[in-house]
N, CA, C and O of each residue as an XYZ file, in Angstrom:
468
protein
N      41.719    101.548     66.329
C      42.782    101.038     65.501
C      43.874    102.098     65.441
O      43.620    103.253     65.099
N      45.241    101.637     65.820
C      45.984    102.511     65.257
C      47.828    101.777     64.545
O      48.310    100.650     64.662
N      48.123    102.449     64.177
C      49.550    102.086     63.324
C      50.322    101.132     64.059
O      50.294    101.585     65.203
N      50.945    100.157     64.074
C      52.392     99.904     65.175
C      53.082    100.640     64.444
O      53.305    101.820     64.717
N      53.627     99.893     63.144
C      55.154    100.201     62.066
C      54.598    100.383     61.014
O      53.942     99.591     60.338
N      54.879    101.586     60.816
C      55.020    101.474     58.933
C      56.232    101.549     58.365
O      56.989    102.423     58.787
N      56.626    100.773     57.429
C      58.282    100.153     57.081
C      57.819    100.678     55.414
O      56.672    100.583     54.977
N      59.098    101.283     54.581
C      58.737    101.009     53.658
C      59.859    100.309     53.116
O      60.769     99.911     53.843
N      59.839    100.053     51.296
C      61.144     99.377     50.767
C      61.726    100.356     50.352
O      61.206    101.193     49.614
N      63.161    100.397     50.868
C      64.564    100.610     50.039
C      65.288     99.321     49.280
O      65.166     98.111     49.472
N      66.099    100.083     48.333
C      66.726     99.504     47.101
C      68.354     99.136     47.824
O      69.001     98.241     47.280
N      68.874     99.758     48.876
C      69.776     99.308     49.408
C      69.638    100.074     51.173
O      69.423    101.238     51.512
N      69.813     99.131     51.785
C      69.771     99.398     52.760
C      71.495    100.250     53.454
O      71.309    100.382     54.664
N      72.331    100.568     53.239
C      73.697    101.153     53.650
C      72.861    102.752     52.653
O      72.876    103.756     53.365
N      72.563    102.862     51.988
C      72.647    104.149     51.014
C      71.031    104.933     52.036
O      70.908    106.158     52.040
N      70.145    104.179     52.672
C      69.062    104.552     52.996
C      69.504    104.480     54.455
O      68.999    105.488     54.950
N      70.175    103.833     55.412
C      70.944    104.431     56.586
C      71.573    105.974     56.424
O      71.726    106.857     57.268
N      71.762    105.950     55.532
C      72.865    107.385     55.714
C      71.881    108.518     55.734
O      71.892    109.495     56.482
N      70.804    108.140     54.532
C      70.248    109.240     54.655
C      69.117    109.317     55.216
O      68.330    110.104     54.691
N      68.716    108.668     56.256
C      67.293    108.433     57.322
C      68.633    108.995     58.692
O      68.414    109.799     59.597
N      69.485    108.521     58.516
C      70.294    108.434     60.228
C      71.093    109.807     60.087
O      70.741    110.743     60.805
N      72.375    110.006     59.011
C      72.883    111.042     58.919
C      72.453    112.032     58.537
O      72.796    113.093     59.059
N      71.507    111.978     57.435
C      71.164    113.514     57.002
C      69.747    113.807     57.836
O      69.517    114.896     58.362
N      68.822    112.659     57.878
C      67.587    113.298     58.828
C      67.796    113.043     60.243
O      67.043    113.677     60.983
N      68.372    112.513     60.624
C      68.601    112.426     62.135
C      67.972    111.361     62.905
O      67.914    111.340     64.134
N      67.509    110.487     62.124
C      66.269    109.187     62.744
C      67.248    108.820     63.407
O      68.406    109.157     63.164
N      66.904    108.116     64.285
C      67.590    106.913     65.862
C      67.298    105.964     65.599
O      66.117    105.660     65.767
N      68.476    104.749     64.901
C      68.094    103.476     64.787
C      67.566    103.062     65.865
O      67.818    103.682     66.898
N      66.679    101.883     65.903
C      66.296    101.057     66.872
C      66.743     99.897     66.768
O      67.923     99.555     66.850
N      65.557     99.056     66.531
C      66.059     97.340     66.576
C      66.431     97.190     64.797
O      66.023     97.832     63.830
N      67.383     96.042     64.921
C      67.803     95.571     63.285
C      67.522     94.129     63.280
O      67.672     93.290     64.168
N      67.037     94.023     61.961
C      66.472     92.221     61.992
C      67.018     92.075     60.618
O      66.515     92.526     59.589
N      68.028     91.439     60.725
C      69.537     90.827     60.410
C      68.726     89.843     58.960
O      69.125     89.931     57.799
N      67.716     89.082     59.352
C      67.056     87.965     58.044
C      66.540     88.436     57.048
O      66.638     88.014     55.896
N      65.736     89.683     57.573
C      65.435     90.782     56.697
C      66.117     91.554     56.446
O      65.574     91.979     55.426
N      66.927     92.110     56.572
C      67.540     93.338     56.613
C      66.942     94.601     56.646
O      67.194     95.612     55.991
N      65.793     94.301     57.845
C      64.700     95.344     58.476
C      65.410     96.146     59.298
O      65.952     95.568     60.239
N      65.631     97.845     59.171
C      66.010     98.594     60.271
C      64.774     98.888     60.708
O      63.860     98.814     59.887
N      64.572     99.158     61.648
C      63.440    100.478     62.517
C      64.144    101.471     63.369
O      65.344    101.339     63.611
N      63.402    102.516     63.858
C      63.701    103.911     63.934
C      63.164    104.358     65.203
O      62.165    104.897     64.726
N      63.046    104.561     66.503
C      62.899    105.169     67.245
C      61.861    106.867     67.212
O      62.122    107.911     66.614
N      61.144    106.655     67.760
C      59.730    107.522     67.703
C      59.028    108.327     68.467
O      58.342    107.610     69.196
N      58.852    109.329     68.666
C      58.118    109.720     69.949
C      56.745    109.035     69.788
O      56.385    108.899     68.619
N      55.669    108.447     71.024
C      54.465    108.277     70.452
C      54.494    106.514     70.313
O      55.514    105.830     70.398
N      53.347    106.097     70.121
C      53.499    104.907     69.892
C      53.441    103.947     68.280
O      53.384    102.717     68.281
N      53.468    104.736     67.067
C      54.039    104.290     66.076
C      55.117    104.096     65.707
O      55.820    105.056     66.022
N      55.714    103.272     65.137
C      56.863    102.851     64.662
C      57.152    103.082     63.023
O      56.245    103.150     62.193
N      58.726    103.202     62.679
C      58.744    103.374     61.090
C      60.049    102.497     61.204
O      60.886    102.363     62.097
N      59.915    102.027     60.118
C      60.870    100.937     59.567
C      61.437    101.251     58.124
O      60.837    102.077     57.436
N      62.846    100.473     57.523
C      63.200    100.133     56.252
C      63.226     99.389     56.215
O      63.738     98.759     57.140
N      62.586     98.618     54.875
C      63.854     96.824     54.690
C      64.253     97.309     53.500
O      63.807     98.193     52.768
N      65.222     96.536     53.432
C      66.202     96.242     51.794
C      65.115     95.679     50.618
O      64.384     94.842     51.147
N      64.920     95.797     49.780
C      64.126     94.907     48.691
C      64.990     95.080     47.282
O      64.524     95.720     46.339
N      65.978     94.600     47.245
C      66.606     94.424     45.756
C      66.153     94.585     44.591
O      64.979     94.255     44.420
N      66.641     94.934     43.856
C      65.644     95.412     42.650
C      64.935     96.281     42.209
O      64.701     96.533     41.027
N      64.349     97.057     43.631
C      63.317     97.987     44.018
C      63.493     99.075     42.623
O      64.627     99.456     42.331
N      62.680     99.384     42.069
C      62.239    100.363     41.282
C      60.880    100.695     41.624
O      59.839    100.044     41.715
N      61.262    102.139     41.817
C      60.002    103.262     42.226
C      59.533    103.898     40.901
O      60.195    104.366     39.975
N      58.481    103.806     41.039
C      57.555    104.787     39.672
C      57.062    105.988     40.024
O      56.970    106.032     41.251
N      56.702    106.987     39.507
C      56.164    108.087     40.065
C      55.211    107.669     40.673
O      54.558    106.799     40.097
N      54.835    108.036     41.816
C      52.969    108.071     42.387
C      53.113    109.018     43.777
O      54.070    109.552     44.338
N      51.817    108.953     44.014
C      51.784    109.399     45.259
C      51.714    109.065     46.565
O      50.845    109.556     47.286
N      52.469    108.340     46.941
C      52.571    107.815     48.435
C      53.274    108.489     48.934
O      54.237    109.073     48.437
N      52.795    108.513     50.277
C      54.119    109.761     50.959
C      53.821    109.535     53.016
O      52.785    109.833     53.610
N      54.687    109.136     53.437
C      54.903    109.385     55.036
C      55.216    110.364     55.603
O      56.333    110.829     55.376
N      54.403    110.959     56.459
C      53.984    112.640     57.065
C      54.766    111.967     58.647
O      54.537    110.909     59.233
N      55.782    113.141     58.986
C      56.024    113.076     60.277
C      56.086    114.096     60.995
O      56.935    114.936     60.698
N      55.178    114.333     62.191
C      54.822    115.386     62.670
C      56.223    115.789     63.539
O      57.064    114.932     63.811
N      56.316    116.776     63.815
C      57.473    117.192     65.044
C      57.589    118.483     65.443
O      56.633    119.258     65.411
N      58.681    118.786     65.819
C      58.976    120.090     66.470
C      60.310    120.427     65.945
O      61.241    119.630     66.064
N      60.486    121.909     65.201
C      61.499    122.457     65.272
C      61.573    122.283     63.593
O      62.347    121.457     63.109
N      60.849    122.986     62.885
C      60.846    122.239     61.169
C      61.360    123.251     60.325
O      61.367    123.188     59.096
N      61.740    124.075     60.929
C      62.772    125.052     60.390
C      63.722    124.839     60.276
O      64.300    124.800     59.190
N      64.398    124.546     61.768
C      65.807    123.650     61.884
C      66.065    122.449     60.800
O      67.116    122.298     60.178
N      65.055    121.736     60.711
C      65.180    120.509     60.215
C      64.948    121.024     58.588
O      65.359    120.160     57.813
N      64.536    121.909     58.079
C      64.530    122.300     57.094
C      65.872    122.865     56.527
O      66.451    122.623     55.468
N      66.262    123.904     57.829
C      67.971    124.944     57.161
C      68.909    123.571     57.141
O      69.852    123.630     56.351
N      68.791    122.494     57.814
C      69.646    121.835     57.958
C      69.641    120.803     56.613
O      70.739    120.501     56.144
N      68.800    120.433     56.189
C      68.333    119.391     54.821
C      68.089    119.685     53.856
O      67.974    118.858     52.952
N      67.898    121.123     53.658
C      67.416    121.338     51.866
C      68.828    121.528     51.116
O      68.590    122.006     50.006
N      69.948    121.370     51.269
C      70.789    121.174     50.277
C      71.276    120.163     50.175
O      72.167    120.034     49.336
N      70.849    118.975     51.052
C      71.630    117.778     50.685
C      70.344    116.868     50.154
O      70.675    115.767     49.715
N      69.259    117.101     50.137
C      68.285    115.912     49.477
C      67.160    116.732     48.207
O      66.636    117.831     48.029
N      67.206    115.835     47.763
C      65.736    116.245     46.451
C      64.600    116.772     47.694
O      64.115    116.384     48.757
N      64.570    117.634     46.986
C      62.876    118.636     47.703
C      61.674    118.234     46.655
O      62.105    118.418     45.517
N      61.014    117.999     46.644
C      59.587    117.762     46.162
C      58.026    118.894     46.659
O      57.038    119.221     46.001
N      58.453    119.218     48.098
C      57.628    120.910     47.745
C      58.784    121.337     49.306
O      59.341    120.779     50.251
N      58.645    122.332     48.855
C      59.792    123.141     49.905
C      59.159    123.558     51.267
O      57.929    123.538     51.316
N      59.911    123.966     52.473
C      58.699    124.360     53.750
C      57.859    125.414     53.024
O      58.271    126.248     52.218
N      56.481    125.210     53.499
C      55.421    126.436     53.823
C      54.497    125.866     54.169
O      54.214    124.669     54.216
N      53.562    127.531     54.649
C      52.159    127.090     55.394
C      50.900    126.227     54.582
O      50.449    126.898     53.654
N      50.653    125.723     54.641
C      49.483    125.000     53.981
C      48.085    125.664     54.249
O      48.034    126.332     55.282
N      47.142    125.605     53.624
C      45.719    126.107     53.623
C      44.942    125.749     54.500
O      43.808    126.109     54.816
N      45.846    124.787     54.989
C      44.940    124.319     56.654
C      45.583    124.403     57.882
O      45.059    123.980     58.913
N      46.917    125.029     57.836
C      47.497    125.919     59.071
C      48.448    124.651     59.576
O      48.392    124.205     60.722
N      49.226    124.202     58.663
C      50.150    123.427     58.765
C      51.684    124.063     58.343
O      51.582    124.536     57.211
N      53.214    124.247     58.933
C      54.139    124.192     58.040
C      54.444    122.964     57.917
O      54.523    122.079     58.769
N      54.691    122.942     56.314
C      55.209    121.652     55.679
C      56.303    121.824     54.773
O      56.503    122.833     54.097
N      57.261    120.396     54.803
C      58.254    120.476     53.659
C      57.770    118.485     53.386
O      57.339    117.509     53.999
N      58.250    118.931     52.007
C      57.867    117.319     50.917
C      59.507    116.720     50.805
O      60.167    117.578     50.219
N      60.255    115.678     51.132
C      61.669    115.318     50.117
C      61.757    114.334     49.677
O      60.994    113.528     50.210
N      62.346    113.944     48.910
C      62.445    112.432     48.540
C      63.641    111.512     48.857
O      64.788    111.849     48.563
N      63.340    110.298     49.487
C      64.840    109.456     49.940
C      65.604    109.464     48.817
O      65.659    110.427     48.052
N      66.541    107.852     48.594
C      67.078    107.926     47.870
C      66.449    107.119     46.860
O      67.046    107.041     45.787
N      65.383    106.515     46.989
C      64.493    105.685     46.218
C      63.387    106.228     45.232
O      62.951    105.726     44.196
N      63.004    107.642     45.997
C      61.809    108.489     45.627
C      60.755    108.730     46.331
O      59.885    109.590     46.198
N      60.939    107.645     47.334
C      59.715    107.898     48.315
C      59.263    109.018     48.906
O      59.942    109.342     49.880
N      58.369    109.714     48.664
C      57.953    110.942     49.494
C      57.906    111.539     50.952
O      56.853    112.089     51.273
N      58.823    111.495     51.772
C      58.475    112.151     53.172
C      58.170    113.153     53.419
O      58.802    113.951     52.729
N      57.360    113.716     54.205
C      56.635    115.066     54.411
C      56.694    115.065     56.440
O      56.343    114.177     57.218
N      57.208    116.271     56.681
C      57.598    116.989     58.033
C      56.188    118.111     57.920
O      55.885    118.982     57.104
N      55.760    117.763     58.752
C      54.777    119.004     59.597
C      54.836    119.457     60.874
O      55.349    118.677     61.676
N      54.462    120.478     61.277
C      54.367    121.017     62.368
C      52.912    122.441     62.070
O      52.585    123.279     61.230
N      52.503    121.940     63.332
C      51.875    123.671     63.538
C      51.724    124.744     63.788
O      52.066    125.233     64.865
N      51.203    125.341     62.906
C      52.298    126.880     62.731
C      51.612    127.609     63.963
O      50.437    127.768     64.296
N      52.904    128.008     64.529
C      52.495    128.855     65.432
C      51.685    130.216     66.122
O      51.967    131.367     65.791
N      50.839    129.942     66.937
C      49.430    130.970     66.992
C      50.453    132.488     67.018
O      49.915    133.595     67.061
């Protein structure tokens, strides 16, 4: 078993483009216009998606989408002053660097990479 898409909900879809495309750098893919489903371009064979869901109110919890990559420093000097941080880069206890941020909804994204031998 493994993933195709994991999509989550945004509260507006124009305010969650900017900051998936402009500030993190995602590559739109396909757009489905009925939904107002974006998806995102991926290395690998999972997929990540937004749709719009009106109304959307987020509560605190813990859900959170981990995306592995390369270069999480960069992607770190480049993003920690324009988005909410929720835990900042560092090594983790199991030999991970990680940074935590939150969209514009609250949703938790988390960047890893492995720290280098």
């Amino acid at each position: 078993m493994e993933i195709q898409v994991a999509t989550i909900s945004v509260s507006s879809l124009e305010r969650a483009r900017v900051f998936y495309e402009e500030i993190l750098g995602f590559e739109p893919d396909i757009f489905y216009e009925q939904t107002n489903w974006q998806s995102y371009k991926l290395d690998g064979t999972a997929g990540f998606g937004i749709i719009e869901t009106p109304g959307l109110k987020r509560n605190g919890n813990s859900d959170i989408l981990n995306f592995r990559i390369t270069g999480i420093e960069e992607l770190w000097n480049r993003v920690k002053d324009s988005v909410e941080i929720d835990t900042p880069l560092e090594t983790t206890p199991y030999g991970i660097l990680k940074f935590v941020i939150k969209d514009p909804d609250g949703f938790r994204i988390g960047f890893v990479e492995k720290e280098k031998a």
